[in-house]
C-alpha positions in Angstrom: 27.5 -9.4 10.7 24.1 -8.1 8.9 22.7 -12.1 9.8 23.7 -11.4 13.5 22.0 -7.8 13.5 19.3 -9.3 11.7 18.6 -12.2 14.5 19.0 -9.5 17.4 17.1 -7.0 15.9 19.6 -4.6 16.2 20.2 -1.7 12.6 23.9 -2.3 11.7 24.2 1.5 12.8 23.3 0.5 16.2 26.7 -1.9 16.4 28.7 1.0 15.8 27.2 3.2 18.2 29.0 5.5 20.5 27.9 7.9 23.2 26.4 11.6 22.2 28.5 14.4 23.2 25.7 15.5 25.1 26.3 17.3 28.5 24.9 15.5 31.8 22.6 19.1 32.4 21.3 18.8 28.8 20.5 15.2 28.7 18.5 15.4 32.1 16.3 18.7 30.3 15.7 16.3 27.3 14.3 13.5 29.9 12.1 15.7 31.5 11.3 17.1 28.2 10.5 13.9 26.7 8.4 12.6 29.6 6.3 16.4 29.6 5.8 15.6 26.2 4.2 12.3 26.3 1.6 13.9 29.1 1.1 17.3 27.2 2.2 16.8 23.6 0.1 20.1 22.2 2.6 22.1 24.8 4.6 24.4 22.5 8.3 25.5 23.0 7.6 28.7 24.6 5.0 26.5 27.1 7.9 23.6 27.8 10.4 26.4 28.8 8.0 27.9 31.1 6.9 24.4 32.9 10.9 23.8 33.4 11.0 27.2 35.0 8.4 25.8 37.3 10.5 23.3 37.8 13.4 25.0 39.0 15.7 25.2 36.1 16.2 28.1 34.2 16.6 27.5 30.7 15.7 30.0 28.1 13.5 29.5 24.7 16.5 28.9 22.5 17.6 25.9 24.5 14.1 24.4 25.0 13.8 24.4 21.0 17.1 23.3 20.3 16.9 20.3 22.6 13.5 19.4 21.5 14.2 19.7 17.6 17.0 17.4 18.6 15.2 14.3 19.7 12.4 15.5 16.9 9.8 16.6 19.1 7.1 19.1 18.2 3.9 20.3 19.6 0.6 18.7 18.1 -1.6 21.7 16.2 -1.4 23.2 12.8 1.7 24.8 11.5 4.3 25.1 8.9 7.2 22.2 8.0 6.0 20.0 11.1 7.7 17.1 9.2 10.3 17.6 6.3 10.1 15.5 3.2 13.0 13.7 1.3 13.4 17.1 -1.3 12.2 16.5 -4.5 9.7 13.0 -3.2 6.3 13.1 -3.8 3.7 13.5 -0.8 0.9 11.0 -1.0 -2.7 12.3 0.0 -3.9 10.9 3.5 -6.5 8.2 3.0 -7.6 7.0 6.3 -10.9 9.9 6.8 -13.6 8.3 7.6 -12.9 4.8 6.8 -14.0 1.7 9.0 -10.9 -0.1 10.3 -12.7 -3.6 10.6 -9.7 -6.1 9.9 -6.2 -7.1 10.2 -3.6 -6.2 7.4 -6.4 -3.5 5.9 -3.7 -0.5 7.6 -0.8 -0.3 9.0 0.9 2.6 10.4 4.2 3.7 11.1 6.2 6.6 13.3 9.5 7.3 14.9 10.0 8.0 19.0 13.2 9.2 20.4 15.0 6.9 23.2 17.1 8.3 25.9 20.7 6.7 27.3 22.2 7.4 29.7 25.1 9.0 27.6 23.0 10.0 24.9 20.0 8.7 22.5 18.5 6.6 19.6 15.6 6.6 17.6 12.9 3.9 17.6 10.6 3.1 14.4 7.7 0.6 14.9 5.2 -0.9 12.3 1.7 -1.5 13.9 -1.3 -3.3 12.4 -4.4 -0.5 13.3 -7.0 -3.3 13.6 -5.2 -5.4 16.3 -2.9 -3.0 17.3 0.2 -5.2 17.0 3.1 -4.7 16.7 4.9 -6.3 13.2 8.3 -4.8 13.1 10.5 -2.3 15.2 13.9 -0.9 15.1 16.8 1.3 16.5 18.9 3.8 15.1 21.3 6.4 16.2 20.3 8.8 13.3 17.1 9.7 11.6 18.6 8.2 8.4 15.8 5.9 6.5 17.9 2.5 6.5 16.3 1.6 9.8 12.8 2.7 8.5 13.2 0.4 5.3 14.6 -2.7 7.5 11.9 -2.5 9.8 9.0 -2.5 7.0 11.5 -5.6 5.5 10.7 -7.2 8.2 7.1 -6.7 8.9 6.3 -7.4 5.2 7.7 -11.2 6.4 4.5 -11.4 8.5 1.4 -9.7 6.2 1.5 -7.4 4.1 -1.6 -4.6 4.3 -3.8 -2.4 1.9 -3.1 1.0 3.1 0.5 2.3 4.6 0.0 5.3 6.9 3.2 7.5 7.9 3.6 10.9 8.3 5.4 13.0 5.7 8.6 12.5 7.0 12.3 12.3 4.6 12.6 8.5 6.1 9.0 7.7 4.8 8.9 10.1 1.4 12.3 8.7 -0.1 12.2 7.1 -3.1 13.3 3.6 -1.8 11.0 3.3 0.9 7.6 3.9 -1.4 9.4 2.1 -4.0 9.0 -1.4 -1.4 5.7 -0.2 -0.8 4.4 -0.1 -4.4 6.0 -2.5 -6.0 4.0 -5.0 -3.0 1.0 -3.6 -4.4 0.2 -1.5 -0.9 -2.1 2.1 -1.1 0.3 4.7 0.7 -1.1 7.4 2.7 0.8 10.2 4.2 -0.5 12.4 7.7 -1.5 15.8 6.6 1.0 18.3 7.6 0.8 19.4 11.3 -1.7 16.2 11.7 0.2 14.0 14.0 -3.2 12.8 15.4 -4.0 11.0 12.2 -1.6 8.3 13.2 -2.7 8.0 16.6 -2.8 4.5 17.4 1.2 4.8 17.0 1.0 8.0 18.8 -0.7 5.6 21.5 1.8 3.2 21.5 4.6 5.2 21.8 2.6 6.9 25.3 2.4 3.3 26.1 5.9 2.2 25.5 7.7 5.2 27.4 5.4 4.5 30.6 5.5 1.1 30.7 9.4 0.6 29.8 11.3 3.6 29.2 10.8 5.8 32.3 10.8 3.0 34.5 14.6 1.7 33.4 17.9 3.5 33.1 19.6 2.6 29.5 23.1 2.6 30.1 23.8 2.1 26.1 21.9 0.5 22.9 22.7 -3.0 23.3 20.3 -2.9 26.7 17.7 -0.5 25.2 17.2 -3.4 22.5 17.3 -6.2 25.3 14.5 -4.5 27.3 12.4 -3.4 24.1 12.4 -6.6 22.4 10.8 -7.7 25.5 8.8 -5.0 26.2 6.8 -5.7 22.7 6.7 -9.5 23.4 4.8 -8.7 26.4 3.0 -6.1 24.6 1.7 -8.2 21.7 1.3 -11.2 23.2 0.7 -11.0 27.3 -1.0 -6.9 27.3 -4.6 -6.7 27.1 -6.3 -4.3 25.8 -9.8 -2.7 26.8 -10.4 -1.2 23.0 -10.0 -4.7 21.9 -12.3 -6.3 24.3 -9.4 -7.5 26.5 -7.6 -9.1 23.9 -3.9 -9.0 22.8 -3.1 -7.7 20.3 -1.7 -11.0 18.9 -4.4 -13.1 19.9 -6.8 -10.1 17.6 -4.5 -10.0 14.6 -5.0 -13.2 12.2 -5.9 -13.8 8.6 -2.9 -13.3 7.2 -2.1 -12.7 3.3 1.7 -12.7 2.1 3.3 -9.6 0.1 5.0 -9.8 -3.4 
């Protein structure tokens, strides 16, 4: 069973998954939430609720932030406990200021996304090389619990292995197993600083592309075909997308010069 997840791609959570008790009302205000999002990430609850009410439904504030801290979405500026630590982990500075991203495997970065069904939701994790922008390693979940996080970096480290680890300060990234991996394969870990979700923004990029390009434009009836049309989304992504900050290259034809981990 782990072999077959391993060879679909699929987190041993996702095989068990079944539908979120969500209502049909709800899951259509986290849709529109998600896509609004995307376009205006710096909007704030009090700002979502009132571009719904523009909208025509008529939600209040509570709802807006319960739905949105559901799928783990908060607005891009400057405040308190915008990720939560593992308790107790230790928070690594962020070491990416200023320094000239000049080839493959010198950083990596790492985020989750939320993913909507049609009867409820998972959560996406990718690993992306910043030089080349490609993509090394994703994975689905239906919980923000880290096993996903730590398969997916299991499986990138198959293909390189970088200098610097960028992720933001969340528990999935800060618990002891997954910076465990991380060190003992010799790799610098840096951590976004708190409210700073712009300091991993070539993830917060892909993720823009992603929803656009795949998400919004298909219907996911459950998890099985959200990880059929993903795995092919990033095939087409890495090895068919060009890209005009990389001269019109893709992002696999960019990344090379590989070096193997511990």
């Amino acid at each position: 069973m782990v072999r077959q997840c391993e060879l679909t791609g699929i987190s041993r959570a996702g095989l068990y998954y079944t539908p979120v008790a969500e209502s049909q009302e709800n899951l259509k205000l986290m849709r529109l939430l998600d896509e609004q999002y995307t376009r205006t990430p710096f909007f704030g609850v009090r700002r979502m609720r009132h571009w719904l009410v523009e909208q025509g439904y008529g939600v209040n504030v509570k709802r807006v932030r319960r739905l949105l801290r559901q799928m783990g979405l908060e607005a891009i500026y400057p405040k308190p406990r915008l990720s939560v630590p593992a308790p107790g982990h230790r928070i690594y500075p962020y070491r990416l200021r200023g320094l000239q991203i000049d080839r493959p495997n010198q950083v990596w970065g790492s985020d989750i996304t939320y993913i909507l069904l049609r009867q409820g939701f998972i959560y996406l994790v990718a690993i992306l090389d910043w030089f080349s922008r490609y993509v090394l390693a994703w994975e689905v979940s239906v919980s923000l619990e880290g096993a996903f996080c730590l398969a997916a970096l299991e499986w990138a480290l198959k293909t390189g292995c970088p200098e610097i680890f960028n992720t933001d300060q969340g528990a999935q990234f800060t618990s002891e197993e997954f910076t465990k991996r991380l060190e003992e394969s010799g790799i610098t870990i840096s951590m976004d600083g708190r409210g700073r979700a712009m300091d991993n923004i070539f993830v917060e990029r892909l993720w823009r592309s992603v929803k656009y390009e795949e998400v919004y434009l298909h219907d996911y009836e459950e998890v099985g075909e959200a990880v059929k049309n993903l795995g092919n989304y990033f095939l087409f992504y890495n090895r068919e997308r060009p890209h005009q900050a990389l001269g019109y290259q893709t992002p696999a034809a960019k990344y090379f010069g590989k070096r193997e981990c511990a």
